[in-house]
N, C-alpha and C positions, 0 to 999 in steps of 0.2 A: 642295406643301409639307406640308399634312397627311397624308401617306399618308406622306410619309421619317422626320415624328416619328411619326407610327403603329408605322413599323420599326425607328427608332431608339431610342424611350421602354425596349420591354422591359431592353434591353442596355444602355442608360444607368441603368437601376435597378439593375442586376446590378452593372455597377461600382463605384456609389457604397455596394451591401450590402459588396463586399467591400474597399474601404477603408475602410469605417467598421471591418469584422473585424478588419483589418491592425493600423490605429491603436488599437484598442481593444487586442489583444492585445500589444504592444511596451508602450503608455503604462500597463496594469496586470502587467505581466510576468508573464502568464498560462504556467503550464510545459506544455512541448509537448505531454509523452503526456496532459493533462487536455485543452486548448483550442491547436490547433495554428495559426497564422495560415494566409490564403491561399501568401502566397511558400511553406513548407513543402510545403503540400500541390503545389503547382506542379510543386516541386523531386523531392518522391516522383512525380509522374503521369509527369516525362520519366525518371525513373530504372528506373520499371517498364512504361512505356507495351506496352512486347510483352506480358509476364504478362496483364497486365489484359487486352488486345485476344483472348490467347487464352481468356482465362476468360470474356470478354463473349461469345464467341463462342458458347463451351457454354452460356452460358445462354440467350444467342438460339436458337441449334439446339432447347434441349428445351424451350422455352415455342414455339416456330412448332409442334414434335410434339404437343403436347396442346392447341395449338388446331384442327389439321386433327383429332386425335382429339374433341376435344369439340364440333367442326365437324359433321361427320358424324354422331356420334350424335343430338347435340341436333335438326337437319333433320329425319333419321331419324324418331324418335320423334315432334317436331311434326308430321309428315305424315301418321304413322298416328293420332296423338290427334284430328288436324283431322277427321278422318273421321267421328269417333265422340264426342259430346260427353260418354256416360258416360264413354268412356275417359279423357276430356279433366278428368272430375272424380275420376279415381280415380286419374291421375298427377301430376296438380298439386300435390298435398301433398305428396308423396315428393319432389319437384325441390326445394319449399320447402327441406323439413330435410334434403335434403343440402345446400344452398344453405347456408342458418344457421349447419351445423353448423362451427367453425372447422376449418381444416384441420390444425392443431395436433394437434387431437386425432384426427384420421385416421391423421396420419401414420406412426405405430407398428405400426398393422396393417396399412394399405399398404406398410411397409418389410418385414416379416415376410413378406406373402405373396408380393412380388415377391423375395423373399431378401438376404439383407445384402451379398451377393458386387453384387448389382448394383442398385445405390442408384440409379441414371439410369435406372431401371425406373419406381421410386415415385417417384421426383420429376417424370418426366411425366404417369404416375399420378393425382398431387395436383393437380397445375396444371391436368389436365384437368378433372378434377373441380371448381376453383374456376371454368373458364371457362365451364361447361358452362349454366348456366340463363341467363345473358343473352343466349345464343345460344337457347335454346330459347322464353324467354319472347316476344323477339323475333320468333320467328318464329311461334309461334305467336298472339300480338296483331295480326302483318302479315294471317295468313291470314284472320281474323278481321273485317279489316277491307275488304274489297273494298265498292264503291260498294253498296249497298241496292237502286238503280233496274237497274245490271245484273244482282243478281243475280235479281230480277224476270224480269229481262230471258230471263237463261237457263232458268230457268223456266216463261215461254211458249213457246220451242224447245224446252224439252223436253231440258233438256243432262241427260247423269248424273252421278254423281256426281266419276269421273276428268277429264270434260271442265272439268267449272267448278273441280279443284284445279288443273289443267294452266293451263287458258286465263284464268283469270279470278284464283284466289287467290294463286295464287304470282307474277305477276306483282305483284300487289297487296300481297306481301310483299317486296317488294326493298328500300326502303328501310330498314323494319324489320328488315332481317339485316342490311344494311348496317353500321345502328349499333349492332345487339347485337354483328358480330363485330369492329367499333373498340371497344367497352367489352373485349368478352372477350380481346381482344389484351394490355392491360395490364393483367389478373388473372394471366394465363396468366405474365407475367413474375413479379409479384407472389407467384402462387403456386410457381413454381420457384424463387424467393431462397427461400423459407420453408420451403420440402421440404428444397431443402439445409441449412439452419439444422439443421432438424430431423433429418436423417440423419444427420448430425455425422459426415461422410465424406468425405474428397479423393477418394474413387473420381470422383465429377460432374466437381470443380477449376470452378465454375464461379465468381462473382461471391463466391457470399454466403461460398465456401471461403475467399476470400483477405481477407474482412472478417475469418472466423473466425481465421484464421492470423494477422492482423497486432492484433489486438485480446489474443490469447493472448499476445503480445510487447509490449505496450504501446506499439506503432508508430500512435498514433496520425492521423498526416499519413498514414499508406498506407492508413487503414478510410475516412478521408474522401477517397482517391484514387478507390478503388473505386466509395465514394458516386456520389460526380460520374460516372465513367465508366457505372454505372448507373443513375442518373439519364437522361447524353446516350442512351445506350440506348434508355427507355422514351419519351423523345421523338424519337427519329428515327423509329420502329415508329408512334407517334400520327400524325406528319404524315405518311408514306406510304399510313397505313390513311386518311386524312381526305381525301388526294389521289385514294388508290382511290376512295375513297365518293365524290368529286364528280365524277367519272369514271362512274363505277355510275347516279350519280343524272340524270346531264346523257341517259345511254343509256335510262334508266327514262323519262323522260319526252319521249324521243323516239320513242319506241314508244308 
């Protein structure tokens, strides 16, 4: 019984926010393009359900491309820093402040150098760059941490340096990628709505274009269709990355 209210509670809160929305907006007769009730929004999600699907679709495609791009360099680079602790102190601050820096303000000269003709350039560009250090902090903290007594251990064999990153550190970073690349998976979306804000271009057509489009038309119910369908987005990508991860982690600690 506990475990059906465990799965029943979230979705019985969700109802009750969005009747109290309903009732509130009908009983203060709130006007649509300001404050649209759910039934509106409903009624725009079936009336454009294909747009959105296609537009969700581009922005899944170029947030998945700039986390296997920021995938790979971020390993990359923590393999070679792991190596070398000065290296390890002379790239840590540059990951910070591009980390810090907002991607707002990148955006302009990422748009220029990838050229205006093709904005789906910079907008994977940007998203990688937003997903890039929690994959790399990640894995660089993973590598970092291998047991103390093994690494003793390898030590008195005599292991070098390739054998104890092969056999000893990167296994000992598995989990620690695991959850840097569930965090960087929802930057990587985060940062692709924002590129496209920022590129102010239907060339992408992704999500944040038809926020853009319906907000310029005071279609209020269709910015909040988007919403939502952006929204189920960033959480269908969450629980498959959390199902990978307990998948990843059940194999990790079976080895």
């Amino acid at each position: 019984m506990s475990r059906l209210l465990r799965t029943v509670a979230p979705f019985a809160l969700i109802v009750l926010l969005l009747l109290a929305w309903e009732v509130a907006c009908r009983a203060l007769h709130a006007p649509t393009y300001f404050l649209p009730p759910p039934s509106a929004i409903a009624v725009a999600l079936a009336s454009d359900w294909a747009a959105l699907l296609r537009s969700a679709w581009n922005t899944l495609a170029m947030a998945l491309m700039a986390l296997l791009v920021a995938s790979v360099l971020a390993q990359a680079l923590a393999l070679v820093v792991a190596l070398s602790p000065i290296l390890e102190r002379a790239v840590r601050p540059l990951a910070v402040v591009l980390q810090v820096t907002p991607v707002v303000a990148l955006a302009p000269l990422v748009l220029i150098w990838a050229g205006i003709d093709h904005p789906g350039r910079a907008i994977v560009a940007l998203a990688a760059i937003v997903a890039f250090f929690p994959i790399f902090s990640g894995a660089v903290t993973g590598l970092k941490a291998a047991d103390p007594d093994l690494e003793r251990l390898f030590d008195l064999y005599g292991a070098t340096r390739l054998q104890r990153l092969t056999r000893l550190r990167l296994p000992s970073a598995v989990p620690f990628l695991l959850e840097g690349h569930k965090v960087a998976a929802g930057l990587a979306i985060i940062g692709a709505v924002v590129a496209e804000f920022v590129a102010g271009s239907g060339g992408a057509q992704g999500l944040a274009w038809r926020i853009l489009e319906a907000g310029n038309r005071l279609q209020t119910a269709r910015m909040f269709a988007a919403l939502v369908v952006l929204g189920l987005l960033g959480a269908v990508l969450h629980a498959l990355l959390e199902r990978a991860e307990q998948a990843g982690l059940r194999w990790w600690r079976g080895r």
